[in-house]
MOPAC internal coordinates of N, CA, C and O (Angstrom, degrees):
PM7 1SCF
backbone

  N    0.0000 0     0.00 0     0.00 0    0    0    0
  C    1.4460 1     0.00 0     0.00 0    1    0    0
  C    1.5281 1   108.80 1     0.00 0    2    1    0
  O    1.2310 1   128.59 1   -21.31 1    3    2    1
  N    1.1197 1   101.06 1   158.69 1    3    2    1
  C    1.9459 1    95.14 1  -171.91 1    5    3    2
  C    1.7681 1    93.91 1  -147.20 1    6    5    3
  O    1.2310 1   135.45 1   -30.29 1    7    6    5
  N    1.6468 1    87.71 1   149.71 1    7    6    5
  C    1.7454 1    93.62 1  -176.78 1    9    7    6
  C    1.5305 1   113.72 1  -104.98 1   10    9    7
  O    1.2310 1   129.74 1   -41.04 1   11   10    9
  N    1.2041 1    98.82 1   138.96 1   11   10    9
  C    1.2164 1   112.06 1  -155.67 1   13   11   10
  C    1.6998 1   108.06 1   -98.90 1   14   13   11
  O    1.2310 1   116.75 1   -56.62 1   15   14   13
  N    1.3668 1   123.78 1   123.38 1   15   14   13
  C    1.3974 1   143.07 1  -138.13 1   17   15   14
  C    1.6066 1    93.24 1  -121.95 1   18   17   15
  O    1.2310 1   122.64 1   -73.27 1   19   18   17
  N    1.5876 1   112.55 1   106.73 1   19   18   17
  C    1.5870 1   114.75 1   162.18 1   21   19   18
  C    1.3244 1   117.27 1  -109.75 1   22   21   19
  O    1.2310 1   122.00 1   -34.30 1   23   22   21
  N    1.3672 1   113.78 1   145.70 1   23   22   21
  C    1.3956 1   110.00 1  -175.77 1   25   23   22
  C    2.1644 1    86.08 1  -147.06 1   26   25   23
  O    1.2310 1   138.71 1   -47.64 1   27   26   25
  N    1.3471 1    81.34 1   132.36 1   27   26   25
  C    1.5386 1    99.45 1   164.86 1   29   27   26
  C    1.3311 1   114.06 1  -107.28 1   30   29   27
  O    1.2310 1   126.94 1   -54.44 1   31   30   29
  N    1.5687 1   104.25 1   125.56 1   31   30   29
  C    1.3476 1   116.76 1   163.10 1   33   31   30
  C    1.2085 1   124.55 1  -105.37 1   34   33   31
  O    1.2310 1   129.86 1   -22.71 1   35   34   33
  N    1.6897 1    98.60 1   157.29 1   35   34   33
  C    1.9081 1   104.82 1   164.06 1   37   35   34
  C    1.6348 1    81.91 1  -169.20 1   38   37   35
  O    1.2310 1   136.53 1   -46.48 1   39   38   37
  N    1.5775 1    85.60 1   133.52 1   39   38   37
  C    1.6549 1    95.96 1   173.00 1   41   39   38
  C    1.7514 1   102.40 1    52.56 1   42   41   39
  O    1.2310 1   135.92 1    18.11 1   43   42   41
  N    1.4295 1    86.79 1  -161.89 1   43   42   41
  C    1.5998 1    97.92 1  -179.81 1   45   43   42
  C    1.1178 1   109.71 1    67.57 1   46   45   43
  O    1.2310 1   100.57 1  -150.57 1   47   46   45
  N    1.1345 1   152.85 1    29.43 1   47   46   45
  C    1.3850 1   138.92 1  -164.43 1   49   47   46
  C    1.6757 1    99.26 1   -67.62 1   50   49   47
  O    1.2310 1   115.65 1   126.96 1   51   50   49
  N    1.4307 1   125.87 1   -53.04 1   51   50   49
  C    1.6797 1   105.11 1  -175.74 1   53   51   50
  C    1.4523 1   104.78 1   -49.91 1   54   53   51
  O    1.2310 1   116.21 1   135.23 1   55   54   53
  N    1.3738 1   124.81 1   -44.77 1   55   54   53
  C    1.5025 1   124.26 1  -166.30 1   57   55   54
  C    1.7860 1   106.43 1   -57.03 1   58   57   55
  O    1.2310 1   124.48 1   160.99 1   59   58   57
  N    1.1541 1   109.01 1   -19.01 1   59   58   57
  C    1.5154 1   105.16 1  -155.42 1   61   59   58
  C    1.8709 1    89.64 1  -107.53 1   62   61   59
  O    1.2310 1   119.83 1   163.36 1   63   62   61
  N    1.2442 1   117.94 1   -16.64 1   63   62   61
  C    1.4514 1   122.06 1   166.76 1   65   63   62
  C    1.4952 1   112.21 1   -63.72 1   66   65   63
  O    1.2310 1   128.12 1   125.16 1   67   66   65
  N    1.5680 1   101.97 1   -54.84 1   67   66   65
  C    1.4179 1   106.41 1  -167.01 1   69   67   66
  C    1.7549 1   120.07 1   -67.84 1   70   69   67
  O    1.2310 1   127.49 1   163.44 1   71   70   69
  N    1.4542 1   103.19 1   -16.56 1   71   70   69
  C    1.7351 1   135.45 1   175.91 1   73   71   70
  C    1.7969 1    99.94 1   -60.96 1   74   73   71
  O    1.2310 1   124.42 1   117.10 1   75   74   73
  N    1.1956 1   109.12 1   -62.90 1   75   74   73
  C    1.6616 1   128.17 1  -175.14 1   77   75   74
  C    1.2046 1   105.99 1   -61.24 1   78   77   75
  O    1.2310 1   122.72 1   134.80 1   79   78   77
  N    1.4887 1   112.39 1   -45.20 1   79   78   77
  C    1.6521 1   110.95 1  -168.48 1   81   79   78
  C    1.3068 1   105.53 1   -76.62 1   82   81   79
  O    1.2310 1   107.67 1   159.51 1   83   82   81
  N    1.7066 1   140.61 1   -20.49 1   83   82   81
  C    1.1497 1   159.41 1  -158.50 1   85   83   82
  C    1.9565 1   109.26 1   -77.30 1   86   85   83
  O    1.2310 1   136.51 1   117.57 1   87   86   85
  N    2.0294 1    85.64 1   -62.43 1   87   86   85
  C    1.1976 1   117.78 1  -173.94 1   89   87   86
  C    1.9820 1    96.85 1   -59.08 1   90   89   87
  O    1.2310 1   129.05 1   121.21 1   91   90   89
  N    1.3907 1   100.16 1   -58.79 1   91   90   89
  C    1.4556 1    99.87 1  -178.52 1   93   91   90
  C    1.5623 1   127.75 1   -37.60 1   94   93   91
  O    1.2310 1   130.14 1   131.44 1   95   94   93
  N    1.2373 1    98.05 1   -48.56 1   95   94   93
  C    1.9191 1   127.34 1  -169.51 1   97   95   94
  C    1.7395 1    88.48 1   -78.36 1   98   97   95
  O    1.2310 1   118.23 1   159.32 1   99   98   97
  N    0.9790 1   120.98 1   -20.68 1   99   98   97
  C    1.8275 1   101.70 1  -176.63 1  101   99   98
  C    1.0183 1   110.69 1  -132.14 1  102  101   99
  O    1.2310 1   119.77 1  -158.49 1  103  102  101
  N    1.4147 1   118.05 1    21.51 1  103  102  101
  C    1.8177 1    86.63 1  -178.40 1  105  103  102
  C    2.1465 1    83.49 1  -150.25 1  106  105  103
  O    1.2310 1   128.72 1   -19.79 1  107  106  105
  N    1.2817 1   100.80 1   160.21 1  107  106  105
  C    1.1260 1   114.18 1  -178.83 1  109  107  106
  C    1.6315 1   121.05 1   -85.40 1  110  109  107
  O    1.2310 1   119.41 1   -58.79 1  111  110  109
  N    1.6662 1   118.74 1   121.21 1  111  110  109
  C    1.4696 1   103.07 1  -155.23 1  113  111  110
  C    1.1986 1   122.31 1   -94.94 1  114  113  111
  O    1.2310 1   116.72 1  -173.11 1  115  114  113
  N    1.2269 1   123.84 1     6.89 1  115  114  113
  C    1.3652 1   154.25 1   137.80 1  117  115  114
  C    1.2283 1   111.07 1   -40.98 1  118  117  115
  O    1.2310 1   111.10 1   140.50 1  119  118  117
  N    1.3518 1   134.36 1   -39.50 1  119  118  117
  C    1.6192 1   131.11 1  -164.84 1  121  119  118
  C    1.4429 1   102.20 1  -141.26 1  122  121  119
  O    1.2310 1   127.53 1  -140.59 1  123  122  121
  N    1.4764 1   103.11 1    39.41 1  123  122  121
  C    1.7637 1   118.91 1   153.95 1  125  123  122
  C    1.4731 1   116.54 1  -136.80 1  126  125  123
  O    1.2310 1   130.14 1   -23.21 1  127  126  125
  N    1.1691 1    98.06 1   156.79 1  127  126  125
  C    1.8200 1   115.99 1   163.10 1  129  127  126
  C    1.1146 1   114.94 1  -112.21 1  130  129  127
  O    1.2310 1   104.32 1   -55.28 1  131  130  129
  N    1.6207 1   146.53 1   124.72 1  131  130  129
  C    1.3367 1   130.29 1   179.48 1  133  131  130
  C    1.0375 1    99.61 1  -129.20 1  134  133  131
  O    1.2310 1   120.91 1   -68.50 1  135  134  133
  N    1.5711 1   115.87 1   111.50 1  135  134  133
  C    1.5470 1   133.19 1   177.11 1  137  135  134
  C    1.6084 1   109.35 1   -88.87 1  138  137  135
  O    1.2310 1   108.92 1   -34.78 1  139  138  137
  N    1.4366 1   138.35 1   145.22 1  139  138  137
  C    1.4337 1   130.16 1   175.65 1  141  139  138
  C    1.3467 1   112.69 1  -136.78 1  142  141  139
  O    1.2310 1   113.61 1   -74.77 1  143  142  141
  N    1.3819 1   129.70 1   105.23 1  143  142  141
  C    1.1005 1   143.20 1  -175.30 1  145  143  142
  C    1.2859 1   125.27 1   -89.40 1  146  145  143
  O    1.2310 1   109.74 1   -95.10 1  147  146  145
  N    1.4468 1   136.85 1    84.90 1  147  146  145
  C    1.1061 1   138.90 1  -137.29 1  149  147  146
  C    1.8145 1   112.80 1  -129.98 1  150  149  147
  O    1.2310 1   134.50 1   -76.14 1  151  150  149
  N    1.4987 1    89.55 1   103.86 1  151  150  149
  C    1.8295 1   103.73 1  -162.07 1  153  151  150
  C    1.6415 1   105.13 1   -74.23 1  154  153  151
  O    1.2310 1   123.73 1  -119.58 1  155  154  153
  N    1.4513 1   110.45 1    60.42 1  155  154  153
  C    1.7815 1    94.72 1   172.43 1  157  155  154
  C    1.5328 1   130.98 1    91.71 1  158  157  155
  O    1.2310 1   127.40 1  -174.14 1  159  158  157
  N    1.6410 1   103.36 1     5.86 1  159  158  157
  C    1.5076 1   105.20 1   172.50 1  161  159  158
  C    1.6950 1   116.14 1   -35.52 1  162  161  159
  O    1.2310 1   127.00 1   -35.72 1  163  162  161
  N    1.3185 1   104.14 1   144.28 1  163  162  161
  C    1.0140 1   119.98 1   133.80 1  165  163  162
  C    1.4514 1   163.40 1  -107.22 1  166  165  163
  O    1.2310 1   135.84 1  -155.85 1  167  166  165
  N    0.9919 1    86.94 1    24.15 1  167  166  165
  C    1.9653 1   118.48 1  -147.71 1  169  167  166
  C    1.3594 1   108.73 1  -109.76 1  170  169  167
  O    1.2310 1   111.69 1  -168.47 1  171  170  169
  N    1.2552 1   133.26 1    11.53 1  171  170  169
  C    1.8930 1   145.41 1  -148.35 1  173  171  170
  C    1.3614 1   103.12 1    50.62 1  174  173  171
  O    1.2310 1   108.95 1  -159.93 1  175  174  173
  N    1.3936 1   138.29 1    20.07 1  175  174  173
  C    1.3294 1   125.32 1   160.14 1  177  175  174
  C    1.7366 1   118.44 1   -60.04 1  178  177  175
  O    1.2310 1   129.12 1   124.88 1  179  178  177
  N    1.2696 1   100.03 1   -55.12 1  179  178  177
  C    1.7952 1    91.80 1   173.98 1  181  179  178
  C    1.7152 1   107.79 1   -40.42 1  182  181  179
  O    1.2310 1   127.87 1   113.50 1  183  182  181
  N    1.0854 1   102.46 1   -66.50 1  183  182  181
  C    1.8326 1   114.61 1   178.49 1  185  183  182
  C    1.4709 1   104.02 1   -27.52 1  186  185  183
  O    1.2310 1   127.36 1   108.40 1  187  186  185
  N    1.2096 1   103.45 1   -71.60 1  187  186  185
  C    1.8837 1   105.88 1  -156.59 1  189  187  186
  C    2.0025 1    96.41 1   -65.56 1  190  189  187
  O    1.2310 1   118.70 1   157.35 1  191  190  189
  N    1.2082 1   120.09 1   -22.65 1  191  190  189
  C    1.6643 1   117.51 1  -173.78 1  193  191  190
  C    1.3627 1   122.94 1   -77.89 1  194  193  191
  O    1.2310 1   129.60 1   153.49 1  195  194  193
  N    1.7223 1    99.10 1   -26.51 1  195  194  193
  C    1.4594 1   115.06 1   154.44 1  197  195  194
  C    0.8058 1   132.96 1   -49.19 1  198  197  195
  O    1.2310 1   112.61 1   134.49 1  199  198  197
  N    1.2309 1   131.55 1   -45.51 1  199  198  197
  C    1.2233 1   155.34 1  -150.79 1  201  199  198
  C    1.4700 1   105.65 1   -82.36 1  202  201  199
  O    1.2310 1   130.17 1   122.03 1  203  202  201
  N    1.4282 1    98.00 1   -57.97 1  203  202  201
  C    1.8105 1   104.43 1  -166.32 1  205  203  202
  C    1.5306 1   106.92 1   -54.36 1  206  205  203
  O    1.2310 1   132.08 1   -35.71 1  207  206  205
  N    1.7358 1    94.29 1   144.29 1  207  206  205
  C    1.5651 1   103.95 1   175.58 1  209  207  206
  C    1.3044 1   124.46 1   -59.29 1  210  209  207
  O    1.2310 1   100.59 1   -18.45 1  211  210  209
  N    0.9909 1   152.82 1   161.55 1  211  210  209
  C    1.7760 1   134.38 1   149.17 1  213  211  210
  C    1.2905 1    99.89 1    85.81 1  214  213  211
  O    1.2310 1    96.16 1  -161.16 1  215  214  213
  N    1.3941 1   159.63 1    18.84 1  215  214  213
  C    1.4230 1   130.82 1  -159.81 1  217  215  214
  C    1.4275 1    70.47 1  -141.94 1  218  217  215
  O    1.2310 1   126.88 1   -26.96 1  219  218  217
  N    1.8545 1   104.37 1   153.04 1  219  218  217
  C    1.1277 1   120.98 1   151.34 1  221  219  218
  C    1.7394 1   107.61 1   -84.57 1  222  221  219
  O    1.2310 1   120.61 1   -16.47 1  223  222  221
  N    1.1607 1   116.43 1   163.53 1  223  222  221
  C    1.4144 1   124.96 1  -177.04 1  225  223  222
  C    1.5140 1   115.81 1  -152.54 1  226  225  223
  O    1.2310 1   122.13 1   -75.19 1  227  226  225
  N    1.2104 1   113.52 1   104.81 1  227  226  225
  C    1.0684 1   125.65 1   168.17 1  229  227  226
  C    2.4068 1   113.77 1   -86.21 1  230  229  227
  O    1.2310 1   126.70 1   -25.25 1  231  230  229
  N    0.9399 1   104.72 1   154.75 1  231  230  229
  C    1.3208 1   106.74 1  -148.18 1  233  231  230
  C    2.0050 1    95.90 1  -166.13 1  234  233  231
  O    1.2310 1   134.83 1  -102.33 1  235  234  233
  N    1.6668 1    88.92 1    77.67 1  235  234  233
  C    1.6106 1   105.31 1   174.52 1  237  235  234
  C    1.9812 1   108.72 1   -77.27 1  238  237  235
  O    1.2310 1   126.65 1   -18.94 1  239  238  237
  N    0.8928 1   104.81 1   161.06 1  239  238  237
  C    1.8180 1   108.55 1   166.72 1  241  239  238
  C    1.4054 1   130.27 1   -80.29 1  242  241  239
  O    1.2310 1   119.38 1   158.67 1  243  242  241
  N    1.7881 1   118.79 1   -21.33 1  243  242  241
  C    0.7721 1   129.56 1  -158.43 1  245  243  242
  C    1.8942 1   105.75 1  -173.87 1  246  245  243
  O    1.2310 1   130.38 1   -40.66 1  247  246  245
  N    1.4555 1    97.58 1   139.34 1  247  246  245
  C    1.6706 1    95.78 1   177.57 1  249  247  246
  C    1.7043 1   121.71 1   -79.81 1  250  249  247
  O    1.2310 1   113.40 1   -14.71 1  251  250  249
  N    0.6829 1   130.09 1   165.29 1  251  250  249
  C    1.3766 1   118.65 1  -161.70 1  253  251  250
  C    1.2568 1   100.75 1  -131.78 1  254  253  251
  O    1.2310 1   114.09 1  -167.56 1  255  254  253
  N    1.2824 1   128.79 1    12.44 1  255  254  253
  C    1.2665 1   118.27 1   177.53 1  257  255  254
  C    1.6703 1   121.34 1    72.16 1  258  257  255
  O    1.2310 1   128.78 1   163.91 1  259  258  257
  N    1.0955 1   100.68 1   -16.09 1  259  258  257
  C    1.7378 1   105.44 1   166.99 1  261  259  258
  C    1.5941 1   102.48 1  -112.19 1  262  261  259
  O    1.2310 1   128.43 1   -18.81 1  263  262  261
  N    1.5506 1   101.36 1   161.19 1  263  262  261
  C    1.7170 1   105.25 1   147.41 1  265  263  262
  C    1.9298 1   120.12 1   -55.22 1  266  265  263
  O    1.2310 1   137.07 1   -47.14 1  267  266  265
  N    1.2591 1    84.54 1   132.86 1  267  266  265
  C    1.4199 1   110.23 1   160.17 1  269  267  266
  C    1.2910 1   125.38 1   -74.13 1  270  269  267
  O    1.2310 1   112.04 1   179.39 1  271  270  269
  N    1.7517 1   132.61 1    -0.61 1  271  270  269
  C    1.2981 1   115.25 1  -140.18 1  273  271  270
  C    1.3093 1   107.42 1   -81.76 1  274  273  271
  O    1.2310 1   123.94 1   149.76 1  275  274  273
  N    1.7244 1   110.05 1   -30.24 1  275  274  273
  C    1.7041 1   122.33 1   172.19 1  277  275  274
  C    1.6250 1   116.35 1   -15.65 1  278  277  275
  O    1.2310 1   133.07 1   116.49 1  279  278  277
  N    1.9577 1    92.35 1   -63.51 1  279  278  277
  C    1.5333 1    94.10 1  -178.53 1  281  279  278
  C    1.6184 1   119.26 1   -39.77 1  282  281  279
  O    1.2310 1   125.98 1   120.94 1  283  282  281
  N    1.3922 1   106.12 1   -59.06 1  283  282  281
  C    1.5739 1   125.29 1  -179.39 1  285  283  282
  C    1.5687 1   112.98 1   -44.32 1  286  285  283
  O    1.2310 1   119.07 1   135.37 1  287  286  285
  N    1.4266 1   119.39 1   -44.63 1  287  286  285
  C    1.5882 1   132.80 1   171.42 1  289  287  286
  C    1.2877 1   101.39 1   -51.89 1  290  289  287
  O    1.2310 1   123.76 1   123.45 1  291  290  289
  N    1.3732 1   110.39 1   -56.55 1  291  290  289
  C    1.5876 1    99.17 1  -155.92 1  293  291  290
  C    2.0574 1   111.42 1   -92.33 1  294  293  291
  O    1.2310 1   122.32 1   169.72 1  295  294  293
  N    1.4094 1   113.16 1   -10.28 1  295  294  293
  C    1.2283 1   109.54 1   138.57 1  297  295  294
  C    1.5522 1   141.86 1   -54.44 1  298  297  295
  O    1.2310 1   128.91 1   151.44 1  299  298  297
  N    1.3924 1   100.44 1   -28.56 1  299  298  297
  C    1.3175 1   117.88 1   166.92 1  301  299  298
  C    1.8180 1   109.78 1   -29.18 1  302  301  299
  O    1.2310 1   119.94 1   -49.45 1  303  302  301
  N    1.7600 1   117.72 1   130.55 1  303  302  301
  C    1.2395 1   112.74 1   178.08 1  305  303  302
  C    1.4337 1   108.58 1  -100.21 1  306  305  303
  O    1.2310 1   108.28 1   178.10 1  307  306  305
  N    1.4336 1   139.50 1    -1.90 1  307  306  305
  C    1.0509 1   145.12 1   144.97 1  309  307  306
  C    1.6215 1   131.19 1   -91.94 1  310  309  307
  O    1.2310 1   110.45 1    17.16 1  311  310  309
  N    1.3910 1   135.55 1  -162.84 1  311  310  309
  C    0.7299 1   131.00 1   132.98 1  313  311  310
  C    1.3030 1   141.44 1   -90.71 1  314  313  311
  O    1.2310 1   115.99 1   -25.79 1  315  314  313
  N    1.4000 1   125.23 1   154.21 1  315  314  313
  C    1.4810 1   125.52 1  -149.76 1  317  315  314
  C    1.4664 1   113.27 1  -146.96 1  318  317  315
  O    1.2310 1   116.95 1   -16.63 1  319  318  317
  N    1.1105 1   123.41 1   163.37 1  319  318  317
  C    1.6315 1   139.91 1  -170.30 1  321  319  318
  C    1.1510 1    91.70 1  -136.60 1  322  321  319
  O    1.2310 1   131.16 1   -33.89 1  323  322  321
  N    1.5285 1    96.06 1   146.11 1  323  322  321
  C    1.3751 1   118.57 1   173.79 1  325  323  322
  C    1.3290 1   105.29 1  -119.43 1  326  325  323
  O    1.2310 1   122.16 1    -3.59 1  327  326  325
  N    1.2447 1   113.46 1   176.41 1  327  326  325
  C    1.7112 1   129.34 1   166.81 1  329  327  326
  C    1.1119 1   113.80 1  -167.42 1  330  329  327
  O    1.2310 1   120.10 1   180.00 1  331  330  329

């Protein structure tokens, strides 16, 4: 079973580099999922999230003023807990 890793974006793209490079360096990638939910950057964040190998990517038009994380849950390829 593997745990499944959401991260919402907007903007930030260094912040969301330094997140990946973090996730990469500690955790085993074999026994992750990394979903990226990304509310409408404008900043080359959509660009650079595309890109990455292995990640699901979700890629909204616009932020909505709420969390996104639902999307990311229900991409999920296992099942999952939240807290």
């Amino acid at each position: 079973m593997k745990t499944s890793i959401i991260i919402l974006t907007y903007n930030e793209l260094e912040l969301t580099k330094k997140c990946l490079a973090s996730i990469e360096r500690y955790t085993d990638k074999d026994k992750i999922e990394l979903i990226i939910v990304d509310n409408g950057s404008s900043d080359g964040t959509r660009e650079y999230i595309s890109n990455l190998p292995d990640v699901k990517v979700i890629l909204n038009e616009k932020t909505s003023g709420s969390p996104r994380g639902n999307q990311g849950i229900e991409a999920a390829g296992e099942k999952i807990c939240c807290f």
